[in-house]
C-alpha positions as a printed Julia matrix, in Angstrom:
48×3 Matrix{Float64}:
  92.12  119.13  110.95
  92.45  115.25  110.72
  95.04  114.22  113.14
  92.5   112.82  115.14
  88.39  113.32  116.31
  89.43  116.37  118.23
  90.89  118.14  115.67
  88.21  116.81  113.21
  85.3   118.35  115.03
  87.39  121.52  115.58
  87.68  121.96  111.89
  83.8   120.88  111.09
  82.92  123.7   113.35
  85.55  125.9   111.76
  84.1   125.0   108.12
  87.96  124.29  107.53
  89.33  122.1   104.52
  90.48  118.47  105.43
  93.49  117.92  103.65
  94.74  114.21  103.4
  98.38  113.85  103.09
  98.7   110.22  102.92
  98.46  107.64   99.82
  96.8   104.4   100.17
  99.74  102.76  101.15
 100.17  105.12  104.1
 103.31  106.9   102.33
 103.26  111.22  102.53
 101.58  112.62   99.36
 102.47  116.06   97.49
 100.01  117.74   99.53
 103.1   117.64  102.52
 106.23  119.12  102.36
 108.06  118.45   99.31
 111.02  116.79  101.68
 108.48  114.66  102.96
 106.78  113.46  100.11
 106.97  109.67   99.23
 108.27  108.64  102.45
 106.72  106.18  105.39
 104.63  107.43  107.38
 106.51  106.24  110.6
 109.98  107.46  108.88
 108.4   111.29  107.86
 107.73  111.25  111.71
 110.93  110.42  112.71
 111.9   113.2   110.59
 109.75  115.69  111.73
């Protein structure tokens, strides 16, 4: 429930976990999909 304020106050009222799945640098984390992880943000979305 972080994709954006919608699905952020859904998941506050929800109690539900907000899982980040970016680094610092904006690259997917191990918390994604293992053929995800370490990729751009922008290219991860292209691959999705």
């Amino acid at each position: 429930p972080a994709h954006d304020f919608n699905d952020y106050e859904l998941g506050q009222r929800n109690q539900l976990e907000v899982i980040n799945i970016f680094t610092a640098d904006a690259c997917i984390n191990e918390n994604a999909p293992a053929v995800y992880q370490g990729m751009d943000r922008f290219d991860a979305r292209e691959k999705v």
